[in-house]
N, C-alpha and C positions, 0 to 999 in steps of 0.2 A: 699555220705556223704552230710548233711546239715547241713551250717553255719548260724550263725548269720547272720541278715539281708534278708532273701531271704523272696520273697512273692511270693504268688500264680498267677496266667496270669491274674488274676480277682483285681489285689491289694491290696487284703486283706490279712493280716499278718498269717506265716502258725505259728503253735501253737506250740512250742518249747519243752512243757513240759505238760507231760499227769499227774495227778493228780494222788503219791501214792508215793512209799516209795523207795528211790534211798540212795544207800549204797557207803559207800565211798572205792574208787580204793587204797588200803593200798598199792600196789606195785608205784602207778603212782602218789599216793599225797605228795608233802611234802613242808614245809615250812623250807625258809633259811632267817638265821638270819646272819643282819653284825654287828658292833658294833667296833669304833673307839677307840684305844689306842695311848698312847701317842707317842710310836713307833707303827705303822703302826695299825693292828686291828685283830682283831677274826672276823670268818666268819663258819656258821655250817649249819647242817639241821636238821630237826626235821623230823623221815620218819615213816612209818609203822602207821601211824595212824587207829583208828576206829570212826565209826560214821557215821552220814546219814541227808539225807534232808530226809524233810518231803511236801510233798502237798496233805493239803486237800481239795478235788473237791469243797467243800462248799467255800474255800477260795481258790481262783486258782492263783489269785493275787500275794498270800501270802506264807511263807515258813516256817516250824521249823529246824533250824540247831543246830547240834548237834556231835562237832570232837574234837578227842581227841587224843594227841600224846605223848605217851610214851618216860618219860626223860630217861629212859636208853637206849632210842636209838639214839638222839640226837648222832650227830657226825661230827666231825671239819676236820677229817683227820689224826688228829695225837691224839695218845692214851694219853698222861699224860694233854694233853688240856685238854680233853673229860673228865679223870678223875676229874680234877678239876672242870670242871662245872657242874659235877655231884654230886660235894663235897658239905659239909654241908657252904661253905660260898658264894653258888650261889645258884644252881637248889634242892640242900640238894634233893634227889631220893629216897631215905630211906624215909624222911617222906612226900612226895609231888611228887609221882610218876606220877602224868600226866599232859601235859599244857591244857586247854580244851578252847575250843570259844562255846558259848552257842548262838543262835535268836532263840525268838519264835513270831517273827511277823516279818519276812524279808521281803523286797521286792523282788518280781520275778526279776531276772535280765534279763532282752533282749535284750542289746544291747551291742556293742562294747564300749560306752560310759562307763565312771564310775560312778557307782552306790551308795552310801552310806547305808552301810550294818553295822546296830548297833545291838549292843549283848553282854554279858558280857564275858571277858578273864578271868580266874582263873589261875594262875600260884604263883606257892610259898606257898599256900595254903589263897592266896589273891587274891577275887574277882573284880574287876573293870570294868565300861562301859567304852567300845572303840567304833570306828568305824571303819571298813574297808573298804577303795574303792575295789570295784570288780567290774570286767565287764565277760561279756560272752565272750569267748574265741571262743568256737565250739561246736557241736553238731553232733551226731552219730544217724543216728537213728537204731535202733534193724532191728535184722534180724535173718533168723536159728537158730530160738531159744532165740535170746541174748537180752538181754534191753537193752534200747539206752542210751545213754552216755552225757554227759554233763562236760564239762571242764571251769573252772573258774579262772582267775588269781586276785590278791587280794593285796593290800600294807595296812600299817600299821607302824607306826611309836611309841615307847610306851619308857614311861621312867621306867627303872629296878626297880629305888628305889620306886616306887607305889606299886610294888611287893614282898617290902622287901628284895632285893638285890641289895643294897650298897655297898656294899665291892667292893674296888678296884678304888673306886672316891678321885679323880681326873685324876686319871692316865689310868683309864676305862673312858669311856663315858658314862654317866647317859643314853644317850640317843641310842635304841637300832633298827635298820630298819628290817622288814620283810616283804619277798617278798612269798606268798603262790601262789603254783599252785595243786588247787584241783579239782579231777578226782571223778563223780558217777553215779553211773550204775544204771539204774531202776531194783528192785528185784518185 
């Protein structure tokens, strides 16, 4: 296994990511959201997503991302939460069935360091520019068969009502924290 950071005996940096089309680990990706109430808080995950990086070899630099997590699987722990924020006066699933993070001009992430990764959030059926800090995590590289792998962690901080989900303020917290660990495989 190769991690972030490693260079070659020559000290030249060894290349992280081959240029092509890396798919996202739906079992190993997911985003947790927290979100402070006035007694204590909500706290969930967003799992099972799809979606993919992109590098094109002309742009090695550079990255399209493209993930999307399914609000009916969002889940808290407990059913009648889950119902609720699935209900038409938060995630409304019925007509706003995915969260999605869009970049199409990311930067490569290499290091352990955090990175500033902008792109637009769509949730609610409401677009908005964010940023996410993300750093490199680790790296796999392929073997018997398999693509090599790459793991990201990511924070984000976003206020609900930008999204059209207010309900519940003051006694919810407008303001909502996300912690993403995402998993992709070169296909």
């Amino acid at each position: 296994m190769m991690t972030f950071g490693q260079a070659a005996a020559n000290s030249q940096p060894v290349s992280l990511f081959a240029p092509g089309h890396y798919q996202v680990d739906s079992a190993a990706t997911k985003a947790h959201f927290h979100v402070k109430a006035l007694i204590g808080g909500y706290e969930g995950d967003f799992v099972a997503p799809e979606g993919s990086v992109t590098i094109d070899e002309s742009h090695p630099g550079r990255a399209v991302i493209d993930i999307r997590f399914p609000v009916d699987r969002l889940t808290t722990g407990d059913e009648s939460t889950d119902a609720m924020l699935k209900g038409a006066s938060f995630f409304d699933v019925k007509h706003f069935p995915t969260v999605e993070f869009a970049a199409t001009d990311a930067p490569i992430v290499t290091t352990s360091a955090a990175t500033p990764v902008a792109g637009q959030l769509t949730m609610h059926g409401q677009s908005r520019p964010v940023t996410i800090s993300v750093r490199l995590t680790d790296t796999i590289a392929g073997g018997a068969g398999h693509g090599s792998a790459l793991h990201f962690s990511g924070n984000l901080t976003i206020d609900r009502s930008q999204f059209g989900m207010g309900f519940g303020t003051p006694f919810l917290s407008d303001r909502v924290n996300l912690t993403v660990e995402a998993f992709f495989r070169r296909s």
